[in-house]
C-alpha positions as CSV (number, residue, x, y, z in Angstrom):
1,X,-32.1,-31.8,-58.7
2,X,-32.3,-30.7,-62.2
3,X,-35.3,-29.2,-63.7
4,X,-37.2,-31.4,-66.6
5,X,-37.3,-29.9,-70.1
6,X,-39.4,-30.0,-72.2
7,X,-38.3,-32.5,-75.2
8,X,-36.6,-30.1,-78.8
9,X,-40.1,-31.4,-80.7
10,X,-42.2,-30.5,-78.1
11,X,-44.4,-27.5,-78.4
12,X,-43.9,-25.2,-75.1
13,X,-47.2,-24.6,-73.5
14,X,-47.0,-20.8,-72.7
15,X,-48.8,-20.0,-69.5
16,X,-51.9,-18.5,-68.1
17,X,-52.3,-16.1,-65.0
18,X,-52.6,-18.4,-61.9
19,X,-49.9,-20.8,-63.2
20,X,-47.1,-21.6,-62.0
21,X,-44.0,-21.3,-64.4
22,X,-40.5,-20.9,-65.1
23,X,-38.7,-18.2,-65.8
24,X,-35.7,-20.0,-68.3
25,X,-33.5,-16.6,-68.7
26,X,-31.3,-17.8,-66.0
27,X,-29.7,-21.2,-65.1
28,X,-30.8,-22.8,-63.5
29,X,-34.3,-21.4,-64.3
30,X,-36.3,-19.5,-61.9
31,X,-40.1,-20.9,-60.6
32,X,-42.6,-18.9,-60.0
33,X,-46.7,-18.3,-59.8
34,X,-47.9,-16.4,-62.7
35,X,-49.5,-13.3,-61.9
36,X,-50.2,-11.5,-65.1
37,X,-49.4,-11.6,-68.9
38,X,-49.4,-9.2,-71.8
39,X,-47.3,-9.8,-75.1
40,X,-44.5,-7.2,-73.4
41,X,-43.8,-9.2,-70.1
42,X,-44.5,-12.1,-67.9
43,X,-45.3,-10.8,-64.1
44,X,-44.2,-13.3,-61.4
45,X,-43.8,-14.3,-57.7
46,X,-41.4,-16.0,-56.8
47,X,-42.6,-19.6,-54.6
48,X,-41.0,-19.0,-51.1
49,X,-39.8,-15.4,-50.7
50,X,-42.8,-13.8,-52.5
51,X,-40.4,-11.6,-54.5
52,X,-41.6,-10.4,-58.0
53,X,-40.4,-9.9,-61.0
54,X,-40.7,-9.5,-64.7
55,X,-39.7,-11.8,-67.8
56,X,-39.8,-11.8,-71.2
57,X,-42.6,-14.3,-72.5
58,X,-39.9,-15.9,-74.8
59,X,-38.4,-17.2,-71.6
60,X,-41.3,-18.7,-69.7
61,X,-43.2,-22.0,-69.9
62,X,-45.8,-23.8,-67.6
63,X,-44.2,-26.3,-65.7
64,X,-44.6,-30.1,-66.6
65,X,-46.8,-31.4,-63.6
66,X,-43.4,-33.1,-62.0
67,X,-42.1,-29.6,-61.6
68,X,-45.2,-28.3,-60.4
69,X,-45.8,-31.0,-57.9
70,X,-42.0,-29.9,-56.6
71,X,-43.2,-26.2,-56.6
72,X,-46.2,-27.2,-54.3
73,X,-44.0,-29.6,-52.1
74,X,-41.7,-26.2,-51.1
75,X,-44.7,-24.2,-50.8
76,X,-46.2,-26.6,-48.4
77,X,-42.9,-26.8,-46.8
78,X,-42.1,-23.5,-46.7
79,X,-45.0,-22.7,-44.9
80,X,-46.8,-20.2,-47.1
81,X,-50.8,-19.9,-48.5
82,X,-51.7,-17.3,-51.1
């Protein structure tokens, strides 16, 4: 399954804490819940194995709500609550 992106004319919503997001410094890009964000870094979690990390907030957007309904379908599945 590929990851929908956002259209070339499309502005890139740049996400809050508590979103989820995707980390596009890596391909395929890497989803994750948005736990902090200054203008140095973008703190994540990663969905399923809880492992964080940090990207640059050139390389992150909020997820379009078809990604994030995929992002809650493999928390559900997965088995986890934060």
């Amino acid at each position: 399954m590929s990851a929908e992106r956002p259209a070339e004319t499309a502005q890139v919503v740049r996400p809050q804490q508590g979103d989820y997001a995707i980390d596009e410094s890596e391909e395929p890009g890497r989803m994750g819940l948005v736990l902090l964000v200054t203008p140095r870094y973008v703190q994540m979690r990663e969905l399923t194995s809880g492992e964080e990390w940090d990207a640059a907030p050139k390389n992150v957007r909020k997820l379009s709500s078809r990604e994030e309904l995929s992002a809650r379908v493999a928390i559900a599945n997965f088995g986890l609550r934060w």
